[in-house]
C-alpha positions in Angstrom: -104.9 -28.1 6.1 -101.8 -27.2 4.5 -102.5 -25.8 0.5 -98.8 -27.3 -0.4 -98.9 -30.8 1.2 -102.5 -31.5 0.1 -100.5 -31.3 -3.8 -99.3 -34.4 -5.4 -96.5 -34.1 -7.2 -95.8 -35.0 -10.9 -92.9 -37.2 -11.2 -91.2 -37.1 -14.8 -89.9 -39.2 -17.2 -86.3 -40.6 -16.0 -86.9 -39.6 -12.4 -86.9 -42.1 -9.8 -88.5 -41.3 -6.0 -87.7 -44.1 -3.6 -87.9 -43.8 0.5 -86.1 -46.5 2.5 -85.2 -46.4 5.9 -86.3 -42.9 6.6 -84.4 -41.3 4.0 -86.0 -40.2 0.9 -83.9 -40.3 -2.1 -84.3 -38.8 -5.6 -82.8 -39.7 -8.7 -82.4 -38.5 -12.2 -80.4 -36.9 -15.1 -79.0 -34.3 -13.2 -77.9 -36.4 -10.3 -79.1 -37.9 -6.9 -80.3 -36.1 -3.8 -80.8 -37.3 -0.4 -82.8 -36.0 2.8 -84.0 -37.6 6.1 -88.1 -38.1 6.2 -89.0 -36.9 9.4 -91.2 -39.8 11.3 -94.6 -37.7 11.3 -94.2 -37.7 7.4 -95.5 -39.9 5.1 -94.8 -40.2 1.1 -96.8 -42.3 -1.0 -94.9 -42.6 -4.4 -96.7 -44.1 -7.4 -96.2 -44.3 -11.0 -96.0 -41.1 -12.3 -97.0 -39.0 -9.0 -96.0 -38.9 -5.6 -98.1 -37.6 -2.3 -96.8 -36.5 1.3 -99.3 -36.9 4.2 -99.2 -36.6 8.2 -101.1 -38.4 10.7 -102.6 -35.6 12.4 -103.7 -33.3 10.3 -105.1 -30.9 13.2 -101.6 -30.9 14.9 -99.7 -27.6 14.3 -96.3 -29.0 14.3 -97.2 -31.8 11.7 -99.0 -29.7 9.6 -96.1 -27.0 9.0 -94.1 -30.5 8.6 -96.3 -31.6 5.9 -95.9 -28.6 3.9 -92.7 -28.4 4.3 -91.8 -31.6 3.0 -93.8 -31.7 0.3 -92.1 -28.1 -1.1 -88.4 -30.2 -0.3 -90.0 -33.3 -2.5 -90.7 -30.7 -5.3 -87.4 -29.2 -4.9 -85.8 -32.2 -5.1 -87.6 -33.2 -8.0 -87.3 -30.7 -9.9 -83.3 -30.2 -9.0 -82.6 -33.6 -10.5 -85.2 -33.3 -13.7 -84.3 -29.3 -14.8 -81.4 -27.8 -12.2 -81.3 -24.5 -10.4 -79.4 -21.6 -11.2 -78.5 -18.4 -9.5 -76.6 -15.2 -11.5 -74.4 -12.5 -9.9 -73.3 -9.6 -11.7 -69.8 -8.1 -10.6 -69.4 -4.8 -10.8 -66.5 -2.0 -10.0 -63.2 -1.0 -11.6 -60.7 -3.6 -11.6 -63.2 -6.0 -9.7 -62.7 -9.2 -12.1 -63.7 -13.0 -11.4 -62.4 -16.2 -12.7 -62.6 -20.2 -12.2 -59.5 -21.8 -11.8 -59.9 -25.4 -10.9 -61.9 -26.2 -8.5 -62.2 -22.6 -6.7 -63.1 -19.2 -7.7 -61.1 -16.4 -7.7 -62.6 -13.4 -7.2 -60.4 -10.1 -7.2 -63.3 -7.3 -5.9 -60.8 -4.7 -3.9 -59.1 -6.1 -1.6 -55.3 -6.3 -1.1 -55.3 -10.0 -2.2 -57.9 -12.7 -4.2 -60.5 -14.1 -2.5 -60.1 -18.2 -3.2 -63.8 -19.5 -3.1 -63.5 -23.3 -3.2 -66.3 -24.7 -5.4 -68.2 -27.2 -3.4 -69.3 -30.7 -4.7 -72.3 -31.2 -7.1 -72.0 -27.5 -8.3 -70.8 -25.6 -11.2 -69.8 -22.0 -11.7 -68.5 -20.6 -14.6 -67.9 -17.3 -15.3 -68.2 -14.7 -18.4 -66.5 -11.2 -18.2 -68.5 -9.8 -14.9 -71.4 -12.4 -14.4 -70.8 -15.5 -12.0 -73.6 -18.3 -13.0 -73.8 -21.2 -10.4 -75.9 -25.0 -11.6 -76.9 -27.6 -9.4 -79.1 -30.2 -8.8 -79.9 -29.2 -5.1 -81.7 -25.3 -4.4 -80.4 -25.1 -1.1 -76.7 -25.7 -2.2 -77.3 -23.2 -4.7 -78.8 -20.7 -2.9 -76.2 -20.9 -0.2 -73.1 -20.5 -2.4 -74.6 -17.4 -4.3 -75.2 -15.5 -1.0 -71.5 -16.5 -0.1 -70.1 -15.3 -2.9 -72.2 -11.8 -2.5 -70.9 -11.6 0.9 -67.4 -11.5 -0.6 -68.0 -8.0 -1.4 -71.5 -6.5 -1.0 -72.9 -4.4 -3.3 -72.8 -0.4 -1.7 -75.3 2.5 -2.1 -73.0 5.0 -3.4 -71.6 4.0 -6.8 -72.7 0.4 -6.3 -69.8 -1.4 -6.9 -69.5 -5.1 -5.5 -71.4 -8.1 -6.1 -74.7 -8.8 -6.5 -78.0 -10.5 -8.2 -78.3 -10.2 -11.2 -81.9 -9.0 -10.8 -81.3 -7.1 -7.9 -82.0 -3.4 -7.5 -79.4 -1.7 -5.4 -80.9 1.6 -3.5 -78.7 4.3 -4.4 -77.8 7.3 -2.2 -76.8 10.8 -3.0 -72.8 11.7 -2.0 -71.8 15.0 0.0 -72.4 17.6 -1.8 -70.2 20.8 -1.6 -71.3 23.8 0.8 -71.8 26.8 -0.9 -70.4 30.1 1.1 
């Protein structure tokens, strides 16, 4: 039995679950997100609470397929009621960051800016040397952060390049001089 699927889920107030068609949509003050029901998966929506079941709940497949779809519903739900959002911290000397339009520019070293187009449904802004990205949709969120990080990854030496905001960079020790 899958501990995840087997919760229902609390819809709130000004959130709206509807499936039609095979495609499970979600609406609510933050937006609308959309994802494809796989045809093993079943989601009862009611008033206030919504429930995702299988058919066979013995089957291996269908039961990582129930779990997994109830964590998306949640997700989902959640995106569109509260928002995600991911912080980076950029650090090193002359490394700077700043929105203009609808991309990023990110100056972290290199001979010229990185241009990071901002995608749809998301918004960064930016304040001295953190990067904060919102969205309705965790996965969109998630991705763009670790994009962003891989512009310029943080090194063990004097740790200079992006990074989480709560991550903890492993630091090494340099050369050190011989003594004759």
């Amino acid at each position: 039995m899958s501990r995840i699927g087997k919760q229902t889920i609390e819809i709130p107030q000004g959130v709206t679950v509807s499936v039609n068609d095979g495609l499970l949509s979600v609406t609510g003050p933050k937006g609308t997100l959309t994802r494809p029901v796989h045809p093993l998966v079943t989601i009862n929506i009611t008033d206030s609470a919504a429930t995702v079941d299988v058919v066979n709940k013995e089957d291996k497949m269908e039961r990582s397929l129930w779990g997994t779809f109830a964590a998306h519903l949640l997700n989902m739900v959640t995106g569109v009621s509260k928002g995600f959002t991911k912080k980076l911290e950029i650090n090193g000397v002359g490394y700077r960051v700043a929105v203009q339009g609808k991309e990023l520019k990110v100056e972290a070293g290199y001979s010229h800016p990185v241009l990071f187009p901002i995608p749809e449904g998301l918004t960064i802004s930016t304040e001295k040397n953190l990067i904060t990205i919102d969205g309705a949709d965790k996965e969109l969120v998630g991705k763009v952060a670790s994009e962003i990080r891989a512009i310029r990854k943080p090194e063990p030496y004097k740790g200079k390049g992006i990074k989480y905001i709560d991550e903890v960079i492993r630091r090494k020790a340099g050369k050190t001089a011989k003594t004759a």
